[in-house]
Residue frames as qw, qx, qy, qz and C-alpha x, y, z in Angstrom:
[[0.451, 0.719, 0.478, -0.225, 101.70, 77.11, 64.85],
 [0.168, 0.851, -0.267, -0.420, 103.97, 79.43, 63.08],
 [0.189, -0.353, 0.866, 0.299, 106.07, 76.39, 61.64],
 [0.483, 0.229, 0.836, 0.123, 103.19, 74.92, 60.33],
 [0.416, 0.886, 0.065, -0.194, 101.16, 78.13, 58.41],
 [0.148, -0.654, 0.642, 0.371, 105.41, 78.13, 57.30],
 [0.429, 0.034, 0.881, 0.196, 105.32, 74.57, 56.07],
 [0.384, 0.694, 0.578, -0.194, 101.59, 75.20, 54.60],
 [0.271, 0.857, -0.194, -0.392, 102.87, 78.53, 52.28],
 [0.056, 0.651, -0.685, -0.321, 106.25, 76.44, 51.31],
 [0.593, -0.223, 0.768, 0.089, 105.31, 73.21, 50.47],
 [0.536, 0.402, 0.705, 0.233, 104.21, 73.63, 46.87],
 [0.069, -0.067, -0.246, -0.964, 103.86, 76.35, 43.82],
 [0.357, 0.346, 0.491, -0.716, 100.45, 77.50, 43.69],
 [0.166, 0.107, -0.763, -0.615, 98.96, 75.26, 41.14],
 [0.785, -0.177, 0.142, -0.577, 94.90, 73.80, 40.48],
 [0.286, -0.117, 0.924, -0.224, 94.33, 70.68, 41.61],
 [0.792, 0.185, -0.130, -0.568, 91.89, 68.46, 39.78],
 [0.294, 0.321, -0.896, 0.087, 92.21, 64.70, 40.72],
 [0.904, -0.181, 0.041, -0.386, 89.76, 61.64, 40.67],
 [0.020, -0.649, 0.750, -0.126, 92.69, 60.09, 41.93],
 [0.592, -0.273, 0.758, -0.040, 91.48, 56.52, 41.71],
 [0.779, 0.593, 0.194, 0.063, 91.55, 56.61, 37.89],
 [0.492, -0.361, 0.128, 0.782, 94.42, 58.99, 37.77],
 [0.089, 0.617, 0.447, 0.641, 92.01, 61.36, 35.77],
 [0.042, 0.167, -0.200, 0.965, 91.02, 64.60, 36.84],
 [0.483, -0.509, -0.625, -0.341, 87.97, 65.19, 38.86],
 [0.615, -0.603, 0.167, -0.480, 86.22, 64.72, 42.39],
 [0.410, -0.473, 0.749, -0.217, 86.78, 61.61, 43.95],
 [0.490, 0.241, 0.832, 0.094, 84.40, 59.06, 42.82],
 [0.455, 0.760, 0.439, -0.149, 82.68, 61.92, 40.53],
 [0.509, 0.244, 0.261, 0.783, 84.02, 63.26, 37.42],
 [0.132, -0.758, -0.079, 0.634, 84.39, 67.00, 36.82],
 [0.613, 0.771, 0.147, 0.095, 84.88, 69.34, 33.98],
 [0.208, -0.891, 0.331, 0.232, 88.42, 70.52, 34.77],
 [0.839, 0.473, -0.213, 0.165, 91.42, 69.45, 32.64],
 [0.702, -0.491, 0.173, 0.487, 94.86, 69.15, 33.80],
 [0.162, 0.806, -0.274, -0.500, 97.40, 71.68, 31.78],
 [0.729, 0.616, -0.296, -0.024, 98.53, 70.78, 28.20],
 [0.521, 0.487, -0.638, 0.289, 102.06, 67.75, 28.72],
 [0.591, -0.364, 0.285, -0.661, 100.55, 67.30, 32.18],
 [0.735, -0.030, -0.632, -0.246, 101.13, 63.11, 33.18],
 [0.598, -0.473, 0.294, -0.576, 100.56, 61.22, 36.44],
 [0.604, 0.212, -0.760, 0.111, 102.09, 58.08, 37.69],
 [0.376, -0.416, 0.452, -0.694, 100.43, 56.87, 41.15],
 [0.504, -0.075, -0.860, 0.009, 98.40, 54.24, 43.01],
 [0.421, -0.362, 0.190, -0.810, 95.55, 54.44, 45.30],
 [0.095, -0.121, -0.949, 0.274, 93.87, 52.13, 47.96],
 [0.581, -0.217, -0.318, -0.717, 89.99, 51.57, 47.33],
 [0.397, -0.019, 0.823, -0.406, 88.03, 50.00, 50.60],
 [0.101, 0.131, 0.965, 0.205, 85.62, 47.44, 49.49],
 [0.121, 0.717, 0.537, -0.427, 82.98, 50.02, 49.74],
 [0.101, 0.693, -0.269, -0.661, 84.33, 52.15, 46.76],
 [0.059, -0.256, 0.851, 0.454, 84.21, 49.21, 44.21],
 [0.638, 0.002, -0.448, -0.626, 81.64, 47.53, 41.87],
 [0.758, -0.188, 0.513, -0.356, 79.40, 45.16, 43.82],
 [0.978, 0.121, 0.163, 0.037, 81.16, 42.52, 41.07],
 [0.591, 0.652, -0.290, 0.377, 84.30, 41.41, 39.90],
 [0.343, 0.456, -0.590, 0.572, 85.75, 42.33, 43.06],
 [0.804, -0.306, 0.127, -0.494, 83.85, 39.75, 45.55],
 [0.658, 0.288, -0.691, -0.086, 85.79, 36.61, 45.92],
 [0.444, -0.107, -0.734, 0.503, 84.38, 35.43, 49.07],
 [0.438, -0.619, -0.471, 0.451, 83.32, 38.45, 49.57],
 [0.188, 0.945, 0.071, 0.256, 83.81, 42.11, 49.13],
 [0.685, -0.341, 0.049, 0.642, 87.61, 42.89, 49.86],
 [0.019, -0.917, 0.172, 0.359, 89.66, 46.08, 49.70],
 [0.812, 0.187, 0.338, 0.437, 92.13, 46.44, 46.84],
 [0.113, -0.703, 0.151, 0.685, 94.57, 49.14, 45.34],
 [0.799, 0.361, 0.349, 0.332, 94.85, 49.91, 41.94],
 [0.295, -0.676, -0.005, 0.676, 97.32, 52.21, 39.49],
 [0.566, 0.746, 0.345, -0.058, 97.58, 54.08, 36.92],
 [0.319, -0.056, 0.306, 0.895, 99.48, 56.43, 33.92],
 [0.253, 0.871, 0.397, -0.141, 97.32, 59.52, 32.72],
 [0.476, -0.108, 0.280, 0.826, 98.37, 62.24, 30.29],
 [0.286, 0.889, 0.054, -0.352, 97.19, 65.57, 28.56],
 [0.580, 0.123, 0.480, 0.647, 98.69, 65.42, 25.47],
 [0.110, 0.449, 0.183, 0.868, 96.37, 68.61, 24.70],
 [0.060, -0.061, 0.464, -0.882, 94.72, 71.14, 26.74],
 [0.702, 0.005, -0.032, -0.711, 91.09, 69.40, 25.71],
 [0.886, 0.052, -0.450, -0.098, 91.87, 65.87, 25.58],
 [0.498, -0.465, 0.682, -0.266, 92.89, 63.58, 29.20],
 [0.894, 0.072, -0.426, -0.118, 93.62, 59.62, 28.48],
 [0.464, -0.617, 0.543, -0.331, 94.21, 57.60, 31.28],
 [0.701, 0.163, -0.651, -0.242, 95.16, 53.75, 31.83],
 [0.347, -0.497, 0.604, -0.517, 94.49, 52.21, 34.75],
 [0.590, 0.103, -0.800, -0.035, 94.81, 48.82, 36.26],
 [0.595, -0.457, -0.027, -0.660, 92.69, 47.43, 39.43],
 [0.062, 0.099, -0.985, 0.124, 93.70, 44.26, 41.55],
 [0.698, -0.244, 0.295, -0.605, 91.93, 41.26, 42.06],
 [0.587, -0.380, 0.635, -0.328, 91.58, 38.52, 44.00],
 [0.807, 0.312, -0.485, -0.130, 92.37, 34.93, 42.10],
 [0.839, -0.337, 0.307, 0.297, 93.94, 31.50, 43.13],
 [0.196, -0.494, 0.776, 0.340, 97.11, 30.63, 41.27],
 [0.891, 0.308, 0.237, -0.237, 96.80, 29.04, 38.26],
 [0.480, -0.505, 0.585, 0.414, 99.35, 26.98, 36.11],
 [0.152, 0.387, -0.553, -0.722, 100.63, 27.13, 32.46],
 [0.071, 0.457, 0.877, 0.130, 97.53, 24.22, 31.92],
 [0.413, -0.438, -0.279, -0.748, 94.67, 26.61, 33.24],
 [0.637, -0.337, -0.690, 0.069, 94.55, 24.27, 36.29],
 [0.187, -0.849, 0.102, -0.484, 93.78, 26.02, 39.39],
 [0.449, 0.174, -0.697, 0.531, 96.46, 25.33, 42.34],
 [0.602, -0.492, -0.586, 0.229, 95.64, 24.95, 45.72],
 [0.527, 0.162, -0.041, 0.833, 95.67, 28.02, 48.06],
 [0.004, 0.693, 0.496, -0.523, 94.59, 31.06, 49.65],
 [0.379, 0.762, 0.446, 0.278, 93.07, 33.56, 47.05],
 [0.247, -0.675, -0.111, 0.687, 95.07, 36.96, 46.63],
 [0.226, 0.830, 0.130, -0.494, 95.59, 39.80, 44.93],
 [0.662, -0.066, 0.652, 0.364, 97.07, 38.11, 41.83],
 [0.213, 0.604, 0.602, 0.477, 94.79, 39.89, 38.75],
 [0.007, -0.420, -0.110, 0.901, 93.92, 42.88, 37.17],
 [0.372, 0.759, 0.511, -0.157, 91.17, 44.69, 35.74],
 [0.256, -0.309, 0.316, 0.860, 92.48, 47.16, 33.00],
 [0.236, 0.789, 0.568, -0.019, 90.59, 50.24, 31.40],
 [0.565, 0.045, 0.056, 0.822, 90.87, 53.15, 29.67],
 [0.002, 0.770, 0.473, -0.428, 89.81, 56.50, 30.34],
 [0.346, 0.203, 0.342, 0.850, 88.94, 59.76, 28.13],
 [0.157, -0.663, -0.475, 0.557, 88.09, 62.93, 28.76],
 [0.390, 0.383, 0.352, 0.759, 87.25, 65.83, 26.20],
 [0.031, -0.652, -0.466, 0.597, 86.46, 69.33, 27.16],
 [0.359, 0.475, 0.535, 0.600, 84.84, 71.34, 24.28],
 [0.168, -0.911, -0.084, -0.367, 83.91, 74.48, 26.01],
 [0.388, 0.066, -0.467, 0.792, 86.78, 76.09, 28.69],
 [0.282, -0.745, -0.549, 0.252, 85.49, 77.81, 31.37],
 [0.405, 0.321, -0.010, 0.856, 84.97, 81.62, 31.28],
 [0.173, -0.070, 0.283, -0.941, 83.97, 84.86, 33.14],
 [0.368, 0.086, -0.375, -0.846, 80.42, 83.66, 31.91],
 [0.894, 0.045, -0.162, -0.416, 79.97, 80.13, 31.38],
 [0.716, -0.416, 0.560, 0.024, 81.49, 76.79, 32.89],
 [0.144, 0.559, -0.742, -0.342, 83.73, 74.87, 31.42],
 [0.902, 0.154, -0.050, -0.399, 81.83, 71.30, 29.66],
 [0.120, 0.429, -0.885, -0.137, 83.49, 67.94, 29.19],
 [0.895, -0.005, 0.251, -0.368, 82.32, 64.81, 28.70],
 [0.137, 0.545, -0.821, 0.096, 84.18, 61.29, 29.00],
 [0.905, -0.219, -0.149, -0.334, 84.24, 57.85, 30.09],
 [0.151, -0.672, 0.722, -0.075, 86.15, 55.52, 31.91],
 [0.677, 0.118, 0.710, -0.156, 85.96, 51.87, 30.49],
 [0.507, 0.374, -0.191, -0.753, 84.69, 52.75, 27.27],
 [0.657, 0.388, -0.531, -0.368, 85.63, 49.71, 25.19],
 [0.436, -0.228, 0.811, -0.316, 85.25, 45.94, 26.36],
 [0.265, 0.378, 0.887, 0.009, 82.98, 43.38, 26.19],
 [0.266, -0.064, -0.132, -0.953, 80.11, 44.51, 24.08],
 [0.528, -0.357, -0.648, -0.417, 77.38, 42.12, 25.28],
 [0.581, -0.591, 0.221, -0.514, 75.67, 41.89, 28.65],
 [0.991, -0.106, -0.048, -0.067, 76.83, 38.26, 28.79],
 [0.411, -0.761, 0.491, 0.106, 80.34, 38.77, 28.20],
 [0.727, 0.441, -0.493, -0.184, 82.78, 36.42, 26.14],
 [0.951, -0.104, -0.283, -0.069, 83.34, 33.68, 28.65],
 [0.494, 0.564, -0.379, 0.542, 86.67, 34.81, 29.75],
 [0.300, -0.609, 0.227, -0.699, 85.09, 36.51, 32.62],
 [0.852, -0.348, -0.070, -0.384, 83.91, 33.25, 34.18],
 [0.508, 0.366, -0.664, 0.408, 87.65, 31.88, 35.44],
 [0.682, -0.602, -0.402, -0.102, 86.58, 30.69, 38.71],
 [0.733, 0.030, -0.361, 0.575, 90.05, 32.11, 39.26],
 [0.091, 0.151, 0.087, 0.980, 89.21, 35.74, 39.23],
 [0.184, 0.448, 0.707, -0.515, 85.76, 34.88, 40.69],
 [0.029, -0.001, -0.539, -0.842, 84.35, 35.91, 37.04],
 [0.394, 0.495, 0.550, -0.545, 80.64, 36.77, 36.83],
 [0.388, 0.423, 0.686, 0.447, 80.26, 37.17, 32.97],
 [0.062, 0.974, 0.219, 0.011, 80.25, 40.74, 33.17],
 [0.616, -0.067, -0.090, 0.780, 83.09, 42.34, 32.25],
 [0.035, -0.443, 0.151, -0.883, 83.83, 46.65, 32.41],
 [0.327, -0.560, -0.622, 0.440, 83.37, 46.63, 36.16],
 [0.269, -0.582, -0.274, 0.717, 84.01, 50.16, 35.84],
 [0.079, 0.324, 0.563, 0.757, 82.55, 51.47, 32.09],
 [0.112, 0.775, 0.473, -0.405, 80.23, 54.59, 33.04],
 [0.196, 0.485, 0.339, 0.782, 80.04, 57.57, 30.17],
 [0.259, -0.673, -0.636, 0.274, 79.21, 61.24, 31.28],
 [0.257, 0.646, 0.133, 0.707, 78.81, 64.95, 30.83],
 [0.529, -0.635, -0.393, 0.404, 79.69, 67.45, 33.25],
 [0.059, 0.839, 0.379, 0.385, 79.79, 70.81, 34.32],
 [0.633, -0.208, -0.292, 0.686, 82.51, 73.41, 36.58],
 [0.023, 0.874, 0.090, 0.476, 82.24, 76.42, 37.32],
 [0.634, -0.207, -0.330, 0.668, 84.95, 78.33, 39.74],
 [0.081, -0.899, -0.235, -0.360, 84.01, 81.52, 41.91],
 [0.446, 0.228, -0.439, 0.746, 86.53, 83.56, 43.47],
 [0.349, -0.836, -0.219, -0.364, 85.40, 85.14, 47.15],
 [0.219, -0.957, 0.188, 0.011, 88.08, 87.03, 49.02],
 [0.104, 0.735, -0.669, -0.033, 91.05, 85.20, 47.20],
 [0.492, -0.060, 0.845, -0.202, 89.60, 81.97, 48.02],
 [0.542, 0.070, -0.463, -0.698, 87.91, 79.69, 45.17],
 [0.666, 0.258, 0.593, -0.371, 84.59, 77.69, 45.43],
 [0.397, 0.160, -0.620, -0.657, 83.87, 75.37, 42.65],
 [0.593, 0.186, 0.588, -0.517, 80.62, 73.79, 41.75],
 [0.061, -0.243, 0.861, 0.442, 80.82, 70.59, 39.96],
 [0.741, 0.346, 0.273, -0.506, 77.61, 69.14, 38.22],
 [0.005, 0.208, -0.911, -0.357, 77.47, 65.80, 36.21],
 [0.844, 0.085, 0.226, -0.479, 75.11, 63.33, 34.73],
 [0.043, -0.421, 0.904, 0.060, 76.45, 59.79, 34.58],
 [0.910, 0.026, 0.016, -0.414, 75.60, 56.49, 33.53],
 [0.338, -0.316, 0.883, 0.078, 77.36, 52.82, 33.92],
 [0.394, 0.403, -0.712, -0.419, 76.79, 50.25, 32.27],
 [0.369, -0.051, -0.913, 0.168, 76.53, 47.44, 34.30],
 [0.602, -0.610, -0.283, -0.431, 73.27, 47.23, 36.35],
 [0.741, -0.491, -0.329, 0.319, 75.27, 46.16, 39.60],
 [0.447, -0.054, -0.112, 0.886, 76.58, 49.51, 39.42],
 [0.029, 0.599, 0.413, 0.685, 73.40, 51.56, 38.75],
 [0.445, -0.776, -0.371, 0.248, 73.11, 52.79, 42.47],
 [0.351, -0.500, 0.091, 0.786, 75.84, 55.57, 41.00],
 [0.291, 0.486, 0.611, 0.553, 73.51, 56.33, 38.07],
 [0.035, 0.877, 0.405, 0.258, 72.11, 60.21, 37.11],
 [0.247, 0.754, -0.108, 0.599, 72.95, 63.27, 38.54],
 [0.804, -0.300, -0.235, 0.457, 76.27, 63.71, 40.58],
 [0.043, 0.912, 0.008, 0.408, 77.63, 66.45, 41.63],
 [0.702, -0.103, -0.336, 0.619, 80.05, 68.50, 44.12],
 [0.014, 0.967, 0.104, 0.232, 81.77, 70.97, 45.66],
 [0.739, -0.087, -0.218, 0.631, 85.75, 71.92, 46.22],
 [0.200, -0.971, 0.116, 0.062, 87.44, 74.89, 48.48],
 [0.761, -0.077, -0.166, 0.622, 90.84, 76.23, 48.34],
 [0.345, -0.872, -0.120, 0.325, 91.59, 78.59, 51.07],
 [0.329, 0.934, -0.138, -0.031, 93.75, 81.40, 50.12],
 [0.449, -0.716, 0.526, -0.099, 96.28, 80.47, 52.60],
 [0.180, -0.348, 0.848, 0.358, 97.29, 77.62, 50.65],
 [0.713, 0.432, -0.264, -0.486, 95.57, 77.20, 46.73],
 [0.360, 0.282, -0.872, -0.174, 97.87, 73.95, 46.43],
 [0.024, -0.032, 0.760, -0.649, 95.34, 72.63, 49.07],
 [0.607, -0.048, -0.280, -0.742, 91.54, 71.68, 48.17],
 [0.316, 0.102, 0.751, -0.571, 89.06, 70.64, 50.61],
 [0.456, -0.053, -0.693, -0.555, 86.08, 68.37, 48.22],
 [0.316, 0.056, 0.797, -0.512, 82.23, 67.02, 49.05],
 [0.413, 0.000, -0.662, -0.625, 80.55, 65.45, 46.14],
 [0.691, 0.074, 0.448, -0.562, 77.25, 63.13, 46.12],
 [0.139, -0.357, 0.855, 0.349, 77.82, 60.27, 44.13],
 [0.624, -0.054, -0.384, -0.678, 73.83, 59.48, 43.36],
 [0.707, -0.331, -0.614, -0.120, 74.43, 56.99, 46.66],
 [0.637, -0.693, -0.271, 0.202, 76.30, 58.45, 49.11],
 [0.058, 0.959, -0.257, 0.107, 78.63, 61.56, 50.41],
 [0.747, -0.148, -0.239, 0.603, 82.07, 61.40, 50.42],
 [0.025, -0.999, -0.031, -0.021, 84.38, 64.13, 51.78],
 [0.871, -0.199, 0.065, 0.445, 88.10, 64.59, 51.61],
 [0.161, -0.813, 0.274, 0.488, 91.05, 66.53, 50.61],
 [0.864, 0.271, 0.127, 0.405, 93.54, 66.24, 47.94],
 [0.173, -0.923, 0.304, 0.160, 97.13, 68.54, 48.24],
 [0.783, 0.439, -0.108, 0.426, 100.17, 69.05, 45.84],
 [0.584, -0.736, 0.110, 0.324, 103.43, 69.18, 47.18],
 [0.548, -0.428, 0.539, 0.476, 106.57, 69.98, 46.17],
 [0.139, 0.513, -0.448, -0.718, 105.64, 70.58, 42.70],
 [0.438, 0.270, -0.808, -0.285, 105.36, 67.01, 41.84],
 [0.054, -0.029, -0.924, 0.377, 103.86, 65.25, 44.96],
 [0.374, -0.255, -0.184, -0.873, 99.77, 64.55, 45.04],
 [0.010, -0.003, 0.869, -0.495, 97.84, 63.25, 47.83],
 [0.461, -0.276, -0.208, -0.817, 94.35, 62.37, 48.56],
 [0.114, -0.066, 0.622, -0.772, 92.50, 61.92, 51.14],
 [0.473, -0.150, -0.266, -0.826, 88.28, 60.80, 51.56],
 [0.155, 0.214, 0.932, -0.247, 86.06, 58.66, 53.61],
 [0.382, -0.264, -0.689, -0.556, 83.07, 57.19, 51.42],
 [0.668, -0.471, -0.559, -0.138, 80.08, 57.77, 53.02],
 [0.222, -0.751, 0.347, -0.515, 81.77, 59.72, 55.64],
 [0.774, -0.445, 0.397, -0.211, 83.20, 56.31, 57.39],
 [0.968, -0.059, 0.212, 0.119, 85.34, 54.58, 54.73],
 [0.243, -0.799, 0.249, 0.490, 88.78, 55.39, 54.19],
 [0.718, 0.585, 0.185, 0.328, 89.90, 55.69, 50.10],
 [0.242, -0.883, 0.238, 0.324, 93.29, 57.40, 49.31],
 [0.788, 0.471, 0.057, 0.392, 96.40, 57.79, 47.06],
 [0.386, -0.644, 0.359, 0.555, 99.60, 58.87, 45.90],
 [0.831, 0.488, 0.214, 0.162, 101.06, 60.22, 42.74],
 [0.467, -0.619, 0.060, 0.629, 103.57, 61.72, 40.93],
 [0.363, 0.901, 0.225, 0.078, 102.80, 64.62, 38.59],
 [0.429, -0.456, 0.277, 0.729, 105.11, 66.43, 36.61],
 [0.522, 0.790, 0.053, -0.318, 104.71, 68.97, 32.69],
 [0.638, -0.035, 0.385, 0.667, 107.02, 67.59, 29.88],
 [0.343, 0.797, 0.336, 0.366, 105.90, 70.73, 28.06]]
């Protein structure tokens, strides 16, 4: 026991954590948050989404299948977060014609989006800190899509931004015997109707025990269903998360964080 509370004190400065770690933006898990990451602040990682964490399109070929996707994120200032992330999915093989090739369907394609995050109010003694972002923003701009989508290769539905939602949110962080509670409040919206079961207000809550701050214990509501999980910096540079959607499906990652500033 003593080696591990050991391990637990040394394995990281005492920095916050803030990491919707399957965008590589800051946040909850699946819900977004007002927190920022410090000013020069970038992230280089890759997370594994069960088939229960994804849009009910786009990532169905056959079926609903698990897939991983990664990312680059940066703070370039202490109010602005831009992220790029990229999503497998499932395609045949296709050949410098367009012709599809014979074959079992894999993880061949990606989805790619960008994310942005402004916070115009910081949190203070007072009042929470505001932000409001999207992830997707720009894409297709019709409901129909521009035909692209419909590659039988990529199982294309004519919808493209699987993952375009827009939202404002809301943090507050209370300190109670060296320990902090924060309490995360959002209102989201997607785009895509085959996503609207994560529409309206979303919300959370994250602990980190005194005994180790690099260490935050998270349980959000996602406007369908609870997740719960962890997420913990090591080593300065080493982030981890942890969560089962719905308390029963396992979602997780790895990155590596580091300040050029």
């Amino acid at each position: 026991m003593l080696m591990i509370l050991s391990f637990l004190f040394l394995a990281g400065s005492i920095k916050q954590i803030h990491a919707q770690q399957y965008t590589g933006m800051s946040g909850l898990i699946h819900v977004p948050s007002a927190d920022m990451d410090k000013a020069g602040e970038i992230r280089i990682g890759a997370h594994f989404l069960n088939k229960n964490f994804t849009p009910d399109r786009g990532f169905n070929y056959g079926g609903k299948y698990n897939t991983l996707s990664h990312y680059l994120s940066i703070t370039p200032f202490s109010w602005m977060e831009i992220g790029y992330t990229c999503t497998l999915q499932k395609g045949k093989a296709i050949n410098i014609d367009g012709q599809v090739l014979e074959g079992a369907p894999r993880l061949r394609f990606k989805d790619r989006y960008f994310s942005i995050k402004i916070q115009p109010l910081k949190e203070n003694k007072w009042w929470p800190s505001i932000a409001i972002g999207s992830n997707d923003p720009y894409g297709t701009s019709s409901r129909t899509g521009t035909g692209k989508e419909n590659d039988k290769t990529v199982n294309g539905d004519g919808l493209s931004q699987y993952f375009c939602n827009f939202y404002i949110a809301a943090t507050k962080h209370f300190s109670l015997q060296n320990q902090v509670v924060g309490i995360h409040l959002a209102y989201r919206t997607w785009k895509r109707s085959y996503n609207s079961k994560w529409n309206g207000p979303v919300g959370g809550i994250t602990f980190q025990p005194s005994f180790q701050k690099n260490l935050r214990l998270i349980a959000e509501y996602t406007g369908n269903e609870v997740n719960v999980g962890f997420d913990w910096k090591l080593w300065k540079h080493l982030l981890l998360q942890s969560s089962l959607q719905d308390g029963r499906y396992f979602t997780g990652g790895i990155c590596f964080c580091m300040n050029l500033l």
